[in-house]
VMD Tcl script that builds the backbone (N, CA, C; Angstrom):
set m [mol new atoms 213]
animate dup $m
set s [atomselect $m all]
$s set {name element resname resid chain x y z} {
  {N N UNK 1 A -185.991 -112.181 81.864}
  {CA C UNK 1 A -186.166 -113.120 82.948}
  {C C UNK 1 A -186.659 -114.469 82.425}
  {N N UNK 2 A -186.918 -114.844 81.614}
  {CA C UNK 2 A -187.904 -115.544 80.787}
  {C C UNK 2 A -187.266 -116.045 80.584}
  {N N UNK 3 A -185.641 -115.331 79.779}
  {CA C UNK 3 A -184.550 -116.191 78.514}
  {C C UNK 3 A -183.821 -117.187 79.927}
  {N N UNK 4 A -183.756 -116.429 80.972}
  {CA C UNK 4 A -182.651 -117.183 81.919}
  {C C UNK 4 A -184.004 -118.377 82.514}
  {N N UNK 5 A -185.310 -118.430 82.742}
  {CA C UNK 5 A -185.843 -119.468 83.315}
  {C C UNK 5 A -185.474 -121.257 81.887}
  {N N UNK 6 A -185.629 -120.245 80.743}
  {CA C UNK 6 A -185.470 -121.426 79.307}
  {C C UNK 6 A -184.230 -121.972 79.417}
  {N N UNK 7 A -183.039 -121.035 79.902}
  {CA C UNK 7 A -181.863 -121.381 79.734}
  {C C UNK 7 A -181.342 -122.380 81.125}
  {N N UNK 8 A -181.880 -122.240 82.256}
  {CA C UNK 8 A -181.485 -123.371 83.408}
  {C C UNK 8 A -183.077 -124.150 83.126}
  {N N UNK 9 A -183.877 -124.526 82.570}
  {CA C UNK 9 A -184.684 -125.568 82.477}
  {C C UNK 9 A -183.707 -126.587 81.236}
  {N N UNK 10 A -183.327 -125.377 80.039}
  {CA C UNK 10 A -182.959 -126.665 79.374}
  {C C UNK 10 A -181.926 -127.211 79.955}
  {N N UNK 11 A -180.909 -126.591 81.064}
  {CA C UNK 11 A -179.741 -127.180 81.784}
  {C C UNK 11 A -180.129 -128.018 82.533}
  {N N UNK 12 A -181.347 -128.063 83.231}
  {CA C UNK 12 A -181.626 -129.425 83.542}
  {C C UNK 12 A -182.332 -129.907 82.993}
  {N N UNK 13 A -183.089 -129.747 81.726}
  {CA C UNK 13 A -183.251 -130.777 81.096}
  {C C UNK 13 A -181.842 -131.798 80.798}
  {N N UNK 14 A -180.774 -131.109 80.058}
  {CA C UNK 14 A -180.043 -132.017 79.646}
  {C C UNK 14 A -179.205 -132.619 80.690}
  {N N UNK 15 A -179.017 -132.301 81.934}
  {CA C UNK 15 A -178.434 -132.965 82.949}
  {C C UNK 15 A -179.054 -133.973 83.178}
  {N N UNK 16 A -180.545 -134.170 83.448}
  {CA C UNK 16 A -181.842 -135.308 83.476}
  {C C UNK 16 A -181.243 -136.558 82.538}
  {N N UNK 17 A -181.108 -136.168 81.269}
  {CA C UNK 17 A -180.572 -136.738 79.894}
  {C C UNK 17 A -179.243 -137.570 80.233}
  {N N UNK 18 A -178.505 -136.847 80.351}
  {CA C UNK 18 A -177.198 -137.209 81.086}
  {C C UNK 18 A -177.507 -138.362 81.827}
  {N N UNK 19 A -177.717 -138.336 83.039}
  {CA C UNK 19 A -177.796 -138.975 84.220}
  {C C UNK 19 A -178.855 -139.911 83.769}
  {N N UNK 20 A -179.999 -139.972 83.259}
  {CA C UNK 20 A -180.537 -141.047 83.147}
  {C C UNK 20 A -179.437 -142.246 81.875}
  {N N UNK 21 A -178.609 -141.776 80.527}
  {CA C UNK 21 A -177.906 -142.668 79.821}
  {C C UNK 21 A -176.916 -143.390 80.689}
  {N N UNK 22 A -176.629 -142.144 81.123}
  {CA C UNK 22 A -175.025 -142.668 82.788}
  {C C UNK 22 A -176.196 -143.987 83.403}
  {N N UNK 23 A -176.949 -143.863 84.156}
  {CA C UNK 23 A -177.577 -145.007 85.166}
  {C C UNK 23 A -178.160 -145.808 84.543}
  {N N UNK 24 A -178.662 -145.720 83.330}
  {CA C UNK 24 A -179.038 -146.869 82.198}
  {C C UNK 24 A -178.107 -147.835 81.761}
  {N N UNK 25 A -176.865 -147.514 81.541}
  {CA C UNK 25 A -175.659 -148.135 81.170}
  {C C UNK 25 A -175.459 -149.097 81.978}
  {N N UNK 26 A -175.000 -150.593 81.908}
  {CA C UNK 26 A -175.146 -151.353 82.797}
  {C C UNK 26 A -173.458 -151.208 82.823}
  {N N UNK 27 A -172.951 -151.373 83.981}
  {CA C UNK 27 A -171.485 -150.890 84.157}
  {C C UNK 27 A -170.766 -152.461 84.330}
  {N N UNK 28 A -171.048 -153.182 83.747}
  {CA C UNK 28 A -170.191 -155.312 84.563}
  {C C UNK 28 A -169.707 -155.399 83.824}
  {N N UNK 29 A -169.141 -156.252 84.139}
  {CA C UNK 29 A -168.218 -157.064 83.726}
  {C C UNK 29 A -168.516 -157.866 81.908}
  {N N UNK 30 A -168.485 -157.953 81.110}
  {CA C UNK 30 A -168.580 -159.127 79.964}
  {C C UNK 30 A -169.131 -160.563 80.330}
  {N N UNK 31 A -170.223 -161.280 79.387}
  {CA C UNK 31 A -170.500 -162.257 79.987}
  {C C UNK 31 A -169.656 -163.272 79.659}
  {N N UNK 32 A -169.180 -162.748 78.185}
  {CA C UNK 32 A -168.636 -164.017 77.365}
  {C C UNK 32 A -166.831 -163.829 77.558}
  {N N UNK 33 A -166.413 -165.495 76.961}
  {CA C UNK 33 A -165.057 -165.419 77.061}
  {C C UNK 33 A -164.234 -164.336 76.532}
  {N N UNK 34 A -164.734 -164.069 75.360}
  {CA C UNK 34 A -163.741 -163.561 74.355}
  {C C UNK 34 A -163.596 -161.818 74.893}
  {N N UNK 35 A -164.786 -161.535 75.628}
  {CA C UNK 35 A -164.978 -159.923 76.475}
  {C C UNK 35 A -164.102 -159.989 77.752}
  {N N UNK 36 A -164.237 -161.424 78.498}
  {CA C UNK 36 A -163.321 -161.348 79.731}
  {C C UNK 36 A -161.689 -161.541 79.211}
  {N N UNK 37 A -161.410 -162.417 78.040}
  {CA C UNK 37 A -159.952 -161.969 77.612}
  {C C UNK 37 A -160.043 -160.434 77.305}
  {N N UNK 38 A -160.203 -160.113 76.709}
  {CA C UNK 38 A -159.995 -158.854 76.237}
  {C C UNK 38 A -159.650 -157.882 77.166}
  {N N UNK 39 A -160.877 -157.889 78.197}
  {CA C UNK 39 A -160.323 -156.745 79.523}
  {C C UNK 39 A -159.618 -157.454 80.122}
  {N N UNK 40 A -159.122 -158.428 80.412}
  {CA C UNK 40 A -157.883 -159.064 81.167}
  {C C UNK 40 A -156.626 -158.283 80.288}
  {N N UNK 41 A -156.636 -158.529 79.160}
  {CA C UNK 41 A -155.296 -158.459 78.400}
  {C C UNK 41 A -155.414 -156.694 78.486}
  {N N UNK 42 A -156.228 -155.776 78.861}
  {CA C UNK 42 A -156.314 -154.300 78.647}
  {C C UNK 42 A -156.052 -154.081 80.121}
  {N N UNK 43 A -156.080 -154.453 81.284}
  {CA C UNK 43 A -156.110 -154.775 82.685}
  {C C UNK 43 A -154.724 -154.680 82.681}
  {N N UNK 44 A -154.265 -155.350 82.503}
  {CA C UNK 44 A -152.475 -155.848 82.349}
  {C C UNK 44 A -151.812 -155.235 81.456}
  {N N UNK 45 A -151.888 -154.610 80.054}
  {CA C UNK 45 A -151.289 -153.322 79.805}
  {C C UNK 45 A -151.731 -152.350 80.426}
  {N N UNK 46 A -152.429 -152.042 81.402}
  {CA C UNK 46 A -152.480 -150.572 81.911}
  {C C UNK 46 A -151.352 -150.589 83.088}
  {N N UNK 47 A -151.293 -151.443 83.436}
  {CA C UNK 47 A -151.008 -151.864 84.686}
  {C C UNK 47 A -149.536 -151.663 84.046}
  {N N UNK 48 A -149.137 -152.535 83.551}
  {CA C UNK 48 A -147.329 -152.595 82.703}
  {C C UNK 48 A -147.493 -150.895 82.643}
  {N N UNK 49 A -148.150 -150.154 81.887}
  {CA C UNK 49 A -147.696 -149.083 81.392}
  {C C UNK 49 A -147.781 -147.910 82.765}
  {N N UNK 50 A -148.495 -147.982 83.618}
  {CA C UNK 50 A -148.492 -147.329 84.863}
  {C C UNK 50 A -147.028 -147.562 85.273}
  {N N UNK 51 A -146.400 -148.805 85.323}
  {CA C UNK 51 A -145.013 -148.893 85.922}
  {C C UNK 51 A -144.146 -148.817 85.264}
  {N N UNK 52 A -144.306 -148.964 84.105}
  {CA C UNK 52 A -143.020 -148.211 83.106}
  {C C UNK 52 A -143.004 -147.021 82.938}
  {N N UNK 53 A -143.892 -146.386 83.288}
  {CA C UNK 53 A -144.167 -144.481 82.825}
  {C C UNK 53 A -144.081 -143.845 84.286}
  {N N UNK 54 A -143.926 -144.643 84.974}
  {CA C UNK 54 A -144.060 -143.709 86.390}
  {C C UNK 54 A -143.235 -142.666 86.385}
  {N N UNK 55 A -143.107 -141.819 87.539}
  {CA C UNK 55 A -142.170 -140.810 87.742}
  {C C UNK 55 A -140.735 -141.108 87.924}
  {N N UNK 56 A -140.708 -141.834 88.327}
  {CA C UNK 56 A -138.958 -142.664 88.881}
  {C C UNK 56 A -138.298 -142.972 87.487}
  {N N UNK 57 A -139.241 -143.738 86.881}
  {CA C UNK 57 A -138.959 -144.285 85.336}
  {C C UNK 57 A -138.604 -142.954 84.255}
  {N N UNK 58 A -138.975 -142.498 84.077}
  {CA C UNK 58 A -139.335 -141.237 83.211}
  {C C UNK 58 A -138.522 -139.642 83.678}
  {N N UNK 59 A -138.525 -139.573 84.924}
  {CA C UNK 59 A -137.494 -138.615 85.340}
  {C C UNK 59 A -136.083 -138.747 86.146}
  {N N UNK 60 A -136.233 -139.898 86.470}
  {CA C UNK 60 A -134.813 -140.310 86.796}
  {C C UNK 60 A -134.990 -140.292 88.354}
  {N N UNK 61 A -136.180 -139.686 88.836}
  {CA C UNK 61 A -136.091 -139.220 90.197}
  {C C UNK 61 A -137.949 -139.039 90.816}
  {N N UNK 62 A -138.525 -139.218 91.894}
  {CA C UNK 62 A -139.502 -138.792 92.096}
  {C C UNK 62 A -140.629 -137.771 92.318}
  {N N UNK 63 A -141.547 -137.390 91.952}
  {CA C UNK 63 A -141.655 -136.145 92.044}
  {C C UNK 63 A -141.806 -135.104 93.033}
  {N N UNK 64 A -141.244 -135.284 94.494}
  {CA C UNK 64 A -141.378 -134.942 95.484}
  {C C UNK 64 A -139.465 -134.558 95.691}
  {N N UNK 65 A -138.651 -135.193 94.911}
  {CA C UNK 65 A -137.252 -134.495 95.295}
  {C C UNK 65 A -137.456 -133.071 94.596}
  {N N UNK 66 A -136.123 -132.346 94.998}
  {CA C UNK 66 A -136.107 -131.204 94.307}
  {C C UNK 66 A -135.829 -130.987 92.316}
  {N N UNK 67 A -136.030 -130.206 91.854}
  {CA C UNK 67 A -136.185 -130.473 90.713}
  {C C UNK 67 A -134.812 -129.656 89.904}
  {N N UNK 68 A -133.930 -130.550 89.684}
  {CA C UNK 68 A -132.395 -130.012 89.222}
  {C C UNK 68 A -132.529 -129.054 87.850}
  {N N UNK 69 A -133.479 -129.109 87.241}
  {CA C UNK 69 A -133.594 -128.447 85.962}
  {C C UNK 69 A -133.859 -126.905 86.001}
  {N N UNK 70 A -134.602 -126.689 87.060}
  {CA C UNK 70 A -134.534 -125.435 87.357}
  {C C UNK 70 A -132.967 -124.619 87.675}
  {N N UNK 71 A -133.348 -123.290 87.116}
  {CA C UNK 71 A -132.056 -122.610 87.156}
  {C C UNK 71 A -131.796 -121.993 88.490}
}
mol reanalyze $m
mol bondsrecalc $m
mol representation Tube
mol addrep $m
């Protein structure tokens, strides 16, 4: 009974751990130029690559028609 009280204390210990680095992390934006190019230019390849890789693109068809490959 002992091993299982050590074993969910250290589980929340390290969840505590967790969650305090997560809410410590300041989550904004870049102050400087060279950080706001950067996620601009990473912004805009995700974006290109979301619409070149889509389903339409990539299977010829969406993924809600029926699926011809099946036998």
């Amino acid at each position: 009974m002992i091993e299982l009280g050590v074993l969910f204390g250290l589980l929340v210990a390290a969840v505590l751990v967790l969650l305090f680095v997560l809410l410590r992390r300041r989550n904004g934006n870049t102050e400087n130029v060279d950080g706001r190019l950067i996620e601009q230019a990473r912004r805009l390849q995700a974006h290109n690559d979301r619409v070149s890789y889509n389903a339409a693109s990539v299977h010829g068809s969406s993924p809600t028609m029926t699926d011809h490959y099946r036998p």
